[in-house]
N, C-alpha and C positions, 0 to 999 in steps of 0.2 A: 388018299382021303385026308379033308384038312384036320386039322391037330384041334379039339375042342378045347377053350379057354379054361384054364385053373381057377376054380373057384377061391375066393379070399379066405382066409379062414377066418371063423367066428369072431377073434379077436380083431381083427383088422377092420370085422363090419361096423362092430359096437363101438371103437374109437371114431369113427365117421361120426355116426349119429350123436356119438357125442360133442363132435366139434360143432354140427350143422348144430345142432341145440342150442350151443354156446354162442354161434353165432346171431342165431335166430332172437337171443332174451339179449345178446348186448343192442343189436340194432332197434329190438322195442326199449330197452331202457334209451337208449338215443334218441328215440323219436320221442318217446316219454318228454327227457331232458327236454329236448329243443321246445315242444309243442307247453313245457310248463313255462321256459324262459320267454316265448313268444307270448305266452299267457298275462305272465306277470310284467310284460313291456307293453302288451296293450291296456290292462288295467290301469298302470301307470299312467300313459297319455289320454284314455280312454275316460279313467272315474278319475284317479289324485288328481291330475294335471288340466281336467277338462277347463276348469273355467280360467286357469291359467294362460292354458295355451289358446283358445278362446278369444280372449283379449288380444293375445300377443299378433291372431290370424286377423282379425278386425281391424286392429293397428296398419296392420301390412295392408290390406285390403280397403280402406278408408282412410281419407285424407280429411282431417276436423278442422276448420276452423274458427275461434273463437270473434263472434259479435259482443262486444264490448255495451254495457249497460251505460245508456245516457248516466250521471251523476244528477243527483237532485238540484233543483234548482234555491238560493236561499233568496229571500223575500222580505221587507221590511213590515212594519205592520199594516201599512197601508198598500201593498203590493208591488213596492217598486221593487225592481229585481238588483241586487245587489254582487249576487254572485251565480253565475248560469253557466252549463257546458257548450261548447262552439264546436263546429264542424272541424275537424284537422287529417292527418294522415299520417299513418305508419310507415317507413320506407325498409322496405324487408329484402331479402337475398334469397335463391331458392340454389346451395351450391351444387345440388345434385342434377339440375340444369344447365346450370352456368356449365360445369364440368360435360353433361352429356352433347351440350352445343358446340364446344370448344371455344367456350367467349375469350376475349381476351380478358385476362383479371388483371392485368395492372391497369388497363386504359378505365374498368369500372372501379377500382378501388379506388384512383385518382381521380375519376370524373364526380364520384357521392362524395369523399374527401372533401372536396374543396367547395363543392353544394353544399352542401350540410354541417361542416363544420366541424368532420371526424377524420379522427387519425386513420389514414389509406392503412396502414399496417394491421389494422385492427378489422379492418372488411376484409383484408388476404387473408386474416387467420379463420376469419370464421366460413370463408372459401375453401376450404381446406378440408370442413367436413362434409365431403361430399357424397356421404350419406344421407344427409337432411336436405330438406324441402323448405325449409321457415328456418331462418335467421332474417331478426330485427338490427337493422343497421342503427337508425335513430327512430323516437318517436315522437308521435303528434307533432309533425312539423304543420307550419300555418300553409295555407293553400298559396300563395307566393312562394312559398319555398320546391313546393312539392307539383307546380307546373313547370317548375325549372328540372324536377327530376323528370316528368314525363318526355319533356324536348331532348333532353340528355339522351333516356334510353331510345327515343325516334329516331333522331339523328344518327345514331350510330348502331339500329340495328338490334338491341341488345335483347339475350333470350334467357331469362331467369332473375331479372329484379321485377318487382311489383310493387305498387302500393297498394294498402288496407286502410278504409273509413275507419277511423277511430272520431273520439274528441276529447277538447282539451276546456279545461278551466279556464273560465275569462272572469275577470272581476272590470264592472264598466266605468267604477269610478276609479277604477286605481289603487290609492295609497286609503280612500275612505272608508276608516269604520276598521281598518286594516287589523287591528287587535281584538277587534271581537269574532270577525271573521275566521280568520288563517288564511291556510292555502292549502293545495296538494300537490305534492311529489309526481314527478316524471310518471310514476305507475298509479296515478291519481288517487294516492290515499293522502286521507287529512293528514296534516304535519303538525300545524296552531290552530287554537281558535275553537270558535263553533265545528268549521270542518273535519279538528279532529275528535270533538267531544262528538261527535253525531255524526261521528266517517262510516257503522253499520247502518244508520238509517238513511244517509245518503248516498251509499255506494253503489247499490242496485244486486242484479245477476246479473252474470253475461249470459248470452245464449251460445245455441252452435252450429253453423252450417258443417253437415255429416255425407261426405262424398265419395262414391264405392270409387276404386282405384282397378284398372286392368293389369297383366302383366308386365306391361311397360311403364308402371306408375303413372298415368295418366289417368284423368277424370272419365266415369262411365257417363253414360246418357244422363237427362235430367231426371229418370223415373228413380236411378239410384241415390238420389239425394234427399238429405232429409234436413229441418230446417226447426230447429227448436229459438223459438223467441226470446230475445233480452229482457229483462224485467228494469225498467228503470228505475233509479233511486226516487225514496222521497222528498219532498219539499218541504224546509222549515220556513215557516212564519213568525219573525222576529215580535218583541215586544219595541223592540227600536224604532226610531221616527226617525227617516231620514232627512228631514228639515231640521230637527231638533239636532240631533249629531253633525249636522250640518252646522248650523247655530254654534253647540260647542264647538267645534273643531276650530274654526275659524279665530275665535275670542282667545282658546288656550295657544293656538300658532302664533297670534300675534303677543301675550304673554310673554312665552319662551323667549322672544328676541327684544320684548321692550323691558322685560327686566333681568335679562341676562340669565337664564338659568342655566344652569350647569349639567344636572341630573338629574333632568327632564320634570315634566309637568303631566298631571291628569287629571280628569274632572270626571264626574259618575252623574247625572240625572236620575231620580229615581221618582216612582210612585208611592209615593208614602202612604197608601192605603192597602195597596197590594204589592211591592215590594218588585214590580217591572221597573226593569232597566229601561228610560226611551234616550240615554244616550251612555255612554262610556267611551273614553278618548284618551288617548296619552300621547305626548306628541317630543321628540318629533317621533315620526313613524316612520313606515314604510312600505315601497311599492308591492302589492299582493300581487300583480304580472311580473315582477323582476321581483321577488325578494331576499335574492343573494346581493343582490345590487348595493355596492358599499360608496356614499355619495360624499360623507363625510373627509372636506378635504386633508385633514389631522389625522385621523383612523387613516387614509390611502397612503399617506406618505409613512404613517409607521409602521403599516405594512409593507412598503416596498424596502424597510431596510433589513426586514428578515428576508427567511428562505426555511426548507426542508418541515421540519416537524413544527418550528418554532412558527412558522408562516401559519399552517395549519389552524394549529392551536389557537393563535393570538384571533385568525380568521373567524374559527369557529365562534369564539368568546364573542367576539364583534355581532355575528350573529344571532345570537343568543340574547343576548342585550337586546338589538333590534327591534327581536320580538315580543319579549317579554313583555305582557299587559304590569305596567305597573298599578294599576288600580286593584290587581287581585294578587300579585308575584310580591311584590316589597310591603316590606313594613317599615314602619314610621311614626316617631314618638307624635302622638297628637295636638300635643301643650295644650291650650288655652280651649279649645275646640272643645276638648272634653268634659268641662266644665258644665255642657248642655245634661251630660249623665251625672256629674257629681250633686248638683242641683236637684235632680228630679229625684235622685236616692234619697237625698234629705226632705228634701217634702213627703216622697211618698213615706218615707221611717219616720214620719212627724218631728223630726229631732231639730227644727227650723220654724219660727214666724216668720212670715213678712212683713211684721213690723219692728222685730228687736233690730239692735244696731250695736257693729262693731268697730275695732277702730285699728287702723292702718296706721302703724308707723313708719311704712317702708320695710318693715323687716317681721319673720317671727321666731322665735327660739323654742325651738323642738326639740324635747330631751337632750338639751345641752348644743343644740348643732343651733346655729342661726342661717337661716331661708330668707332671701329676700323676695321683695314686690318688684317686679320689675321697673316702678315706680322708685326711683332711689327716694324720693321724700316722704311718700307713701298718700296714702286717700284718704287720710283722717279719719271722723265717722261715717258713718253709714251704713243702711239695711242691705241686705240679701240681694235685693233687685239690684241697685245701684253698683253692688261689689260684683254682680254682672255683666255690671254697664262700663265698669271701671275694667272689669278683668282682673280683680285683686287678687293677688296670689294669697295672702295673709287669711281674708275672709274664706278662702275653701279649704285651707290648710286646717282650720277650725270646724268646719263643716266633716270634711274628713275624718276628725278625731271625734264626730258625735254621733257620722255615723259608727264608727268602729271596725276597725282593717277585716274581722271576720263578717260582718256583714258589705265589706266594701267587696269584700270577695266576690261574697254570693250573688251580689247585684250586679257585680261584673260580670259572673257568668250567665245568670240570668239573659243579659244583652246582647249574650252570644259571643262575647270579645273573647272568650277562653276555645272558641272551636273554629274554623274554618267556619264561611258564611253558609256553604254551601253551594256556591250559585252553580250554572251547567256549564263551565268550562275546567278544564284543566289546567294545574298549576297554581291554583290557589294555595298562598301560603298561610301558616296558622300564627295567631297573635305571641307575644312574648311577655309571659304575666308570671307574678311574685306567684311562687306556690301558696297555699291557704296559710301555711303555717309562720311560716316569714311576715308576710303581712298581716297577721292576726298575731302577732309577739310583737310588731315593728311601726313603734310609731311615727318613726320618721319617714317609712317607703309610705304609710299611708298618707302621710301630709301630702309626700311630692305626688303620688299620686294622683290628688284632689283636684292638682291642675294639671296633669296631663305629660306626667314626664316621670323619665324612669322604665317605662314599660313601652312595649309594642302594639299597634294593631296593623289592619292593612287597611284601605281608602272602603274597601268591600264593607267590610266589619262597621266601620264608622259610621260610615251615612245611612246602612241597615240600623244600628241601635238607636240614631239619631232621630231618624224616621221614626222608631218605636217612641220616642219623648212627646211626639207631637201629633199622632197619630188617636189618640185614645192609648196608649200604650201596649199596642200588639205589635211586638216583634214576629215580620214575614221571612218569610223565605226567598229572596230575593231572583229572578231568572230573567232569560235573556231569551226562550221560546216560547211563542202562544202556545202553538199545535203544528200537528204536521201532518201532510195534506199529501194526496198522489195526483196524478196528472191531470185528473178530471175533475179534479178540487173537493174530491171527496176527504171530511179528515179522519183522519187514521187512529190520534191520540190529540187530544187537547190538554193545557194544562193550567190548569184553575189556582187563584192564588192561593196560600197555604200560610197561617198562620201558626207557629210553634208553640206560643202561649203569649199570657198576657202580665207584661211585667210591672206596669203602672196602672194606677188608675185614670178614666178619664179623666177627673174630674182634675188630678196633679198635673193630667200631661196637657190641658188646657191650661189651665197659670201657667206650663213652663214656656208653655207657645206665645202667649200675651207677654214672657220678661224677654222672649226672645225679638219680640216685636220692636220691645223697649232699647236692645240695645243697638238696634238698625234705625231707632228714630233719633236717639242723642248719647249711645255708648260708642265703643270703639269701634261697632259696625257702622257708621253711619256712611261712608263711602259705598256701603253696597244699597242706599237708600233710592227710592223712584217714586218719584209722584204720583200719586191717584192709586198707588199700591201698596199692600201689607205686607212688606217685609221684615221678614224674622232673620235672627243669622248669628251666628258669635265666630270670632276670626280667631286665628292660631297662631305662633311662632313658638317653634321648638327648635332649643341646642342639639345636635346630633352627637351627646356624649360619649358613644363612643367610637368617636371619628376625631382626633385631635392633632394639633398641628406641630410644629417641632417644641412648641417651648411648652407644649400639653395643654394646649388652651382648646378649647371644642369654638372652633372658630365659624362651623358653618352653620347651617338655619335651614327649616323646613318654615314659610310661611301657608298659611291657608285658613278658609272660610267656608265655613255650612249655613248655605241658607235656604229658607223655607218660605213655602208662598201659593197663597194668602194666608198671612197669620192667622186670621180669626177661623178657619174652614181650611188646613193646610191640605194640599193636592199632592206638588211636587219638592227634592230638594236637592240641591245641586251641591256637590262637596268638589271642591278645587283645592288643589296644593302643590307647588312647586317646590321642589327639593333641590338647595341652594343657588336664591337666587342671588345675584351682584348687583346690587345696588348699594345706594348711601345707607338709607333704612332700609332692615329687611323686617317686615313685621306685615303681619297678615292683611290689617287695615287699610294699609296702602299698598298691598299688591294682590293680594288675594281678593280682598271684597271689590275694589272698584271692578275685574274680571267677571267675578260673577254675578255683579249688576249688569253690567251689556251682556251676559247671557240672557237673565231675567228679561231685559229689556226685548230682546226678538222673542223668547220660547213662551211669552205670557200672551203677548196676543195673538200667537200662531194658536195657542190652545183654546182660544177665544177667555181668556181671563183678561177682563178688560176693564182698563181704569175707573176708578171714580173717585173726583178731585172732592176735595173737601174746598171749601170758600178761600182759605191761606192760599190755599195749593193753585185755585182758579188765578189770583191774584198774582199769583207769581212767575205763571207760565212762560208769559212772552216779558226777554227781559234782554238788552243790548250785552254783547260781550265786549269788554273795554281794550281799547284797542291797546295792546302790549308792543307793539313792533319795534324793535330796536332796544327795549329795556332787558338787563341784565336776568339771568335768570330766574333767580331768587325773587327780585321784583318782581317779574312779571307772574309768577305763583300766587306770591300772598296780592296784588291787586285784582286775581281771578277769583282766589278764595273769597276774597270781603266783598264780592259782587253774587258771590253765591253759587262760583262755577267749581268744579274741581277739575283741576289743570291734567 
């Protein structure tokens, strides 16, 4: 019989059961474990991470790319297009193709190289991340460029370069208007100018074509594409007249070279009832399609004798210059110019007849200091008017002292010369004036003052307060935008003139308009004089004290002339000033005014301001010019003069 098994004893059972237990509560706490860390790794990707990862899968799964927002168009006030965007191309690399194709990448970094005008080493590198799909080799090249890239990739087959519709910045005149405009940068943002004062209203959105990607990073069908529209920028509508800026430009270019100026010329057009710009010019300038472009034969060669950082630097500085609007960037003692404000202060303070009379010795002694007249003999007697006419230093020097430095103050800042003018561009600089307390102690700053030296303003400043003299005396607010408009000529924002207050009375800044008449008919303006029209104007030459020469002499000169017109019903006024020019004289009269009469001369009847001769004037019109040919120079001037011509 077989032998029946031993049963375990008690103790041997109950150590079983207790191992199976122990086994039983570790495998559920393990499964516990596992099933909490599995818990809280899906939460993780699940809830924290959703819209993280989200994105990240959409990326992988979607190929974007960006449609480029036309740029706003700018416009003159009469519609002529001044500055527009043009059709161009992107020429882009995809190295994740090039790489999947097995292109050859030296024969494409050398082949766009040498198209386009980029370092081969620089297409290898960006070859190289052949994770990505989009690298930009160059942009917005011109459609001559970028059919020479399509023959390129045809002819040799090539599988991952492409180009992309973009566009680029045209300006159709070129170099015109170049400083009020700007330009914009490779990634087309404003740099100068209007363009950068209004680079958010002209810049637009881009849109985006949005394209599902398969597993092989390639494009799905069309239903997976999605297609959001560019929003184009808007349109400015200048207050400028491109005939008018035309007009100037031409008159201050030719300036520049017949009187030699050195540190350039600009002239401001303005509306002296509303305070629009219809021109601003400063010359010489430069090309807004090229404006790195350094033409300058002197600036090129002192560039080529540097290198490294010094190159750089001196380049940048070159540039900078360039641009620079001096009509709103430089300041500039005014001299004699100002005298249009010293005048109007004293009429409107009542502290002035126009009948009393002073008297000119050629000199005045101000608290011990003696001022001369630019006159060494001086202008003897004479009223107010006359000491206008004359440009006596003496006679304002005394005006000065009656109005009184603390109220010479206030009237100056009144005229806005203590602030920036305001106008819509960037880089306006701010005037350079005696603090209240200096000129309210000092009566000597107030004398010098009274004629326009000693202190700063900028061209901005000047022919804004000047404007306010003749105006009825409301200082505006001067701009260079009407409105601005979207595609379908709807406008967006208009902008209405704006007067800041009123600092004369009509009835002073009428006399000052009729003394200014006076001295364009027989004072020192009479070179800015035209027949059958009311010319107003007073001319300037200022020392640039302090700019002095080796043995401390302030040897160079700012000439210039403000004039206004029609004197009796004044519209427009045009402020021109060259900053040292080289001539025999340099004095406002004969370089500034005759300039800004051949301005007058085109911008009066383009605006339809149109002569009317008086009976002298009829009498005088048709008149032989005597023939000079072969006589000395000097001769032949004064026999033009005494015939009534000016040479």
């Amino acid at each position: 019989m077989p032998t029946p098994p031993k049963r375990k004893p008690d103790s041997a059972r109950r150590a079983n059961r207790i191992i199976q237990q122990r086994t039983l509560l570790l495998l559920a706490l393990l499964g516990i474990g596992t099933f909490l860390l599995l818990f809280a790794q899906l939460y993780k990707l699940q809830i924290k991470q959703h819209d993280e990862l989200k994105t990240l899968a959409v990326r992988q799964q979607t190929l974007r790319t960006t449609v480029e927002a036309s740029r706003g168009t700018i416009y003159d006030k009469n519609g002529d297009i001044l500055a527009l965007s043009s059709t161009a191309e992107n020429v882009c690399v995809s190295p994740l193709d090039v790489a999947k194709n097995e292109q050859d990448q030296d024969l494409i970094a050398n082949g766009l190289g040498e198209i386009l005008g980029v370092d081969p080493s620089g297409i290898l590198d960006d070859m190289k991340d052949t994770a990505s799909q989009y690298k930009v080799i160059k942009k917005k090249v011109e459609q001559e460029t970028a059919d020479k890239v399509r023959v390129f990739i045809s002819d040799n087959g090539i599988k991952g370069v492409f180009l992309e519709p973009t566009s680029k910045r045209y300006y159709p005149y070129g170099a015109f208007a170049s400083h009020i405009i700007g330009f914009t940068n490779v990634d087309g943002e404003g740099i100068e100018g209007l363009e950068m004062y209004y680079n958010d209203v002209l810049v637009g959105m881009p849109g985006r074509i949005i394209t599902a990607k398969n597993a092989r990073g390639t494009d799905m069908p069309f239903r997976y594409e999605q297609y959001i529209d560019a929003q184009n920028g808007y349109n400015l509508v200048l207050t400028i007249d491109e005939a008018v800026q035309h007009f100037v430009e031409k008159q201050l270019e030719n300036a520049v070279v017949e009187y030699n100026v050195q540190n350039r010329a600009t002239a401001i057009v303005m509306d002296v009832n509303t305070g629009a710009i219809l021109a601003m010019a400063t010359k010489p300038d430069y090309d807004l399609n090229n404006p790195r472009e350094i033409t300058d034969p002197e600036l090129l060669a002192e560039l080529e004798a540097l290198e490294g950082e010094e190159y750089s630097t001196r380049q940048m500085e070159i540039w900078q210059s360039l641009w620079g609007n001096k009509a709103i960037a430089d300041t500039y003692e005014p001299g004699s110019v100002f005298k249009i404000i010293t005048v109007s202060m004293a009429l409107e303070k009542d502290v002035v007849s126009l009948h009393e009379t002073f008297n000119c010795p050629g000199y005045k002694v101000v608290a011990g200091t003696r001022i001369s007249c630019w006159k060494a003999g001086g202008h003897g007697t004479q009223d107010v008017l006359t000491g206008l006419k004359n440009s006596c230093n003496p006679v304002f020097m005394e005006l000065g002292a009656r109005i009184g430095g603390a109220s010479f103050y206030d009237y100056a800042e009144a005229f806005g010369l203590l602030e920036p003018a305001g106008i819509d561009l960037y880089g306006e600089a701010e005037g350079i004036f005696f603090d209240k307390d200096t000129i309210a102690n000092g009566v000597v700053e107030t004398a010098v003052a009274a004629f326009g030296q000693t202190f700063k303003v900028t061209p901005i400043q000047m022919i804004t307060a000047v404007s306010a003299c003749v105006n009825g005396g409301y200082l505006n607010q001067p701009y260079l935008v009407s409105k601005i408009v979207d595609d379908e000529g709807n406008v967006v924002q208009e902008f209405d003139p704006s007067v800041k207050r009123q600092v004369i009375s009509e009835e002073t800044s009428k006399t000052v308009a009729s003394m200014l008449e006076q001295v364009v008919a027989t004072g020192t303006g009479k070179n800015a004089y035209i027949k059958g029209y009311r010319i107003g104007g007073k001319t300037g030459t200022s020392e640039k004290i302090d700019e002095k020469n080796e043995e401390g002499v302030a040897d160079k000169r700012v000439s210039s002339f403000c004039g206004i017109a029609p004197a009796d019903a004044p519209q427009i006024a045009i402020l021109m000033l060259m900053d040292e020019p080289e001539v025999d004289e340099v004095t406002g009269g004969l370089t500034a005014a005759p300039t800004v009469r051949k301005m007058f001369e085109d911008i009066l009847p383009y605006l339809g301001i149109m002569p009317q001769y008086t009976e002298e004037e009829l009498a005088s019109l048709e008149k032989s010019v005597p023939d000079v040919t072969g006589m000395a120079v000097a001769d032949a001037r004064e026999k033009l003069k005494d015939a009534g011509f000016t040479p």
